[in-house]
N, C-alpha and C positions, 0 to 999 in steps of 0.2 A: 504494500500500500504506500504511495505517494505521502511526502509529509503532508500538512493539511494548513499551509499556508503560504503566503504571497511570493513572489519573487522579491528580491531584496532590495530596498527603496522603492516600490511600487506599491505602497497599498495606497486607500484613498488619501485625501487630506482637504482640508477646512480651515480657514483663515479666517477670524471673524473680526466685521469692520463696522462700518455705516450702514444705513437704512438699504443702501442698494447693492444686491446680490450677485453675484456672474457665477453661473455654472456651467465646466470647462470639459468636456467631453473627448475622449479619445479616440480613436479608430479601430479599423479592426484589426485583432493582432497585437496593438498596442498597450501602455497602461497609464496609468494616470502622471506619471513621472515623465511624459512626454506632456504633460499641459502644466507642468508645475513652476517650472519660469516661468509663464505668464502669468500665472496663480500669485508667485509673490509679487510679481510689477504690481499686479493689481490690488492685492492687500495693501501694498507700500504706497497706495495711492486713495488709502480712506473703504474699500469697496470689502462686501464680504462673498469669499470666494468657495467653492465646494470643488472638487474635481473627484468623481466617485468613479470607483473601478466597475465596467460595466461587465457583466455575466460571465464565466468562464474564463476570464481573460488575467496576467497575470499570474498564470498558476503554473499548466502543459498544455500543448497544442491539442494532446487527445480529450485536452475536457470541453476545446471547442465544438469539435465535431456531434457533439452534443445540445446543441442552444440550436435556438431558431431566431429570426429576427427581433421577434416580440421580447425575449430576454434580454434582449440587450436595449432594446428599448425602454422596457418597464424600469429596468434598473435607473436611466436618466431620468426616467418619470418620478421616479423613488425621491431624486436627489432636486429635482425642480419641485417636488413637495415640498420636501423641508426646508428650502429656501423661502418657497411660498411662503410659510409659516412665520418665518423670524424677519421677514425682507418687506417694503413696500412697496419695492418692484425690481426685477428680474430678467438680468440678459442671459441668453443662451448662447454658447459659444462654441464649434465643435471644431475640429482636423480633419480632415478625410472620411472616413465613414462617423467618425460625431458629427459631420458637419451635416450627412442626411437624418443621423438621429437629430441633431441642435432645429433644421427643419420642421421635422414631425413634429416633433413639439410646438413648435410657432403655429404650425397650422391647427391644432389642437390646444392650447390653453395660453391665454393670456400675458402672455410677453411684453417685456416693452421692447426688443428688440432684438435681432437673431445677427450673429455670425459664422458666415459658411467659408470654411477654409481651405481649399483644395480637399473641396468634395465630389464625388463620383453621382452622375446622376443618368449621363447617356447609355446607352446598350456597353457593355464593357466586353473590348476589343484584344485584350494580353491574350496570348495562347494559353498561359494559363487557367486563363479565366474560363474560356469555353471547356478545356480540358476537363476543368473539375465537375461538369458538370454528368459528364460522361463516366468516370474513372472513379466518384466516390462511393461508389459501393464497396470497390472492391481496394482504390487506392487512398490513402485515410491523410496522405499530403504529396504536395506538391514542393518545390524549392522554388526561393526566392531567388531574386538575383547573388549570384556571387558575391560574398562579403566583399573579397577584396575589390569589389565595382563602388562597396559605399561610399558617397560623396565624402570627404571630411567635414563638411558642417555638419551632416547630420547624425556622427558619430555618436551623440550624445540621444541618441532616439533608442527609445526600447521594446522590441518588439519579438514574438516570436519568430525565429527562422526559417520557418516555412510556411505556408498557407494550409491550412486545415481544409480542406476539398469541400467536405458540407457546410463548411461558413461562409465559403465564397459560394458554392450554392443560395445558400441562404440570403447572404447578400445582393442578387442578380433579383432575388424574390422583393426584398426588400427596396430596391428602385426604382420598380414598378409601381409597387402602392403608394410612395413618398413621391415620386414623379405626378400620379395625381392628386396628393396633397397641394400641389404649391402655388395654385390660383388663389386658394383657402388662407395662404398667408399674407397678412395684411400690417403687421408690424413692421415699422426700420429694419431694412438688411441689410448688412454690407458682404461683399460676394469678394473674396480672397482669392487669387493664383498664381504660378505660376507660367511662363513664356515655355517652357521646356518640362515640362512637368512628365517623364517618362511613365509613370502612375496610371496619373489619372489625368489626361490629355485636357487644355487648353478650352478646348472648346467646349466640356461641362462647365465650362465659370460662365459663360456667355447662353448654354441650355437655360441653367437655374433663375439666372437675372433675368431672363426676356419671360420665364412662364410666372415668375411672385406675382402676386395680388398686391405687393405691398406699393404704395404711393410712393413713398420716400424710399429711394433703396438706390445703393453705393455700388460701383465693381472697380478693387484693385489690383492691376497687375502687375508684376514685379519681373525683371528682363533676369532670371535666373532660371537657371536646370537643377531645381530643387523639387520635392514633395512633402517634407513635414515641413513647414516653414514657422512652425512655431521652435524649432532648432536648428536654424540653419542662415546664412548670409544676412537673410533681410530680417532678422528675427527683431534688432533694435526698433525699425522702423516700422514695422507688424503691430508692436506692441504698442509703438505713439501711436496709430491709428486706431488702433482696437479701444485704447483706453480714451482716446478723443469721440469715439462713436458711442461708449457709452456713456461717457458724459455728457451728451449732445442726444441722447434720446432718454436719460433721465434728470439731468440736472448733476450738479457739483456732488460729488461723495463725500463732501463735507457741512451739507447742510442740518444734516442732526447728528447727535451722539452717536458713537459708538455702540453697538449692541454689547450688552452684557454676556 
């Protein structure tokens, strides 16, 4: 039997600030320790932040093949409750596959605003990706690109090593339903990407923007060959943006006390 807990610096974490909330969302494959610079920027800026480990993730690649999309959704739904709770209002903020769960959610409850950051929403083209779809019955993962291919920015990104075949299943499933989610979303967006994004190709930042409902909504794009870009090149100037957009669709995080 496996130990019966996290990988090491990856569990969740909680910053508690001012009356406005930001909850930071991972990707898939990934853990919360890939949103947690952003986590402190934004504590260190008044704001109270959650970044919760979503379903299976953080543990072994076999406990993914296990979840379905809904689990890892519920689990953000989890963590946008408890902000709900203690917060008077609530940005959602996701990476790559958080950035379709950070979606979901906009399009289902009450946001004051969404950010999508190199997120996946078009038909998904890797060979991979159609592979698994075929091969996970019987083949339980897939590899990723060659470590030694990883950029050096995003050295500092945490992620399982291979793709778990049913999660990227699961995933294909889940673009579908959040792809007709996003007329439904009507709060401030701002749509994050990269120029060269080997990932998740370019032209999902420009899908997601043109189908929002939402009136007010942002698209930045950054001239780099990056995919986590909450670790990598542009990450300084990621983060002034990020904490400019939520201060500009709730007001200063310093307008009330401190949550206790």
């Amino acid at each position: 039997m496996r130990p019966l807990t996290f990988a090491t610096g990856c569990a969740p974490f909680l910053f508690r600030g001012g009356p406005v909330g930001c909850l930071l969302i991972h990707g898939l494959t990934g853990t919360p320790h890939d949103m947690r610079r952003l986590g402190e920027h934004l504590a260190a800026r008044g704001y109270t932040v959650l970044g919760p480990r979503l379903t299976h993730h953080a543990t072994h690649p076999e406990d993914m093949n296990r979840s379905a999309w809904h689990d890892w959704y519920l689990a953000a739904l989890d963590g946008w409750q408890m902000l709900d709770m203690i917060c008077e209002q609530v940005v959602v903020v996701g990476v790559s596959a958080g950035g379709v769960t950070a979606l979901l959610l906009a399009s289902r409850e009450a946001v004051s605003g969404v950010v999508s950051i190199a997120a996946p929403m078009m038909p998904m083209t890797d060979w991979r990706v159609r592979l698994a779809r075929t091969v996970s019955s019987v083949l339980p993962f897939v590899p990723k690109s060659d470590p030694g291919e990883q950029l050096e920015s995003e050295r500092l990104y945490t992620s399982y090593p291979v793709w778990p075949t049913n999660a990227v299943v699961e995933l294909t499933d889940y673009l579908r339903h959040v792809n007709a989610a996003l007329p439904a979303i009507t709060a401030p967006a701002l749509v994050m990407h990269a120029t060269e994004d080997d990932t998740v190709p370019l032209e999902n930042a420009t899908y997601i923007y043109d189908r929002l409902g939402s009136a007010a909504k942002e698209k930045v794009i950054y001239e780099v060959a990056e995919h986590v870009l909450t670790d990598g090149s542009v990450t300084p100037d990621l983060f002034a943006r990020v904490t400019a957009f939520v201060e500009k669709v709730t007001g200063p995080a310093d307008q009330a006390e401190n949550i206790g």
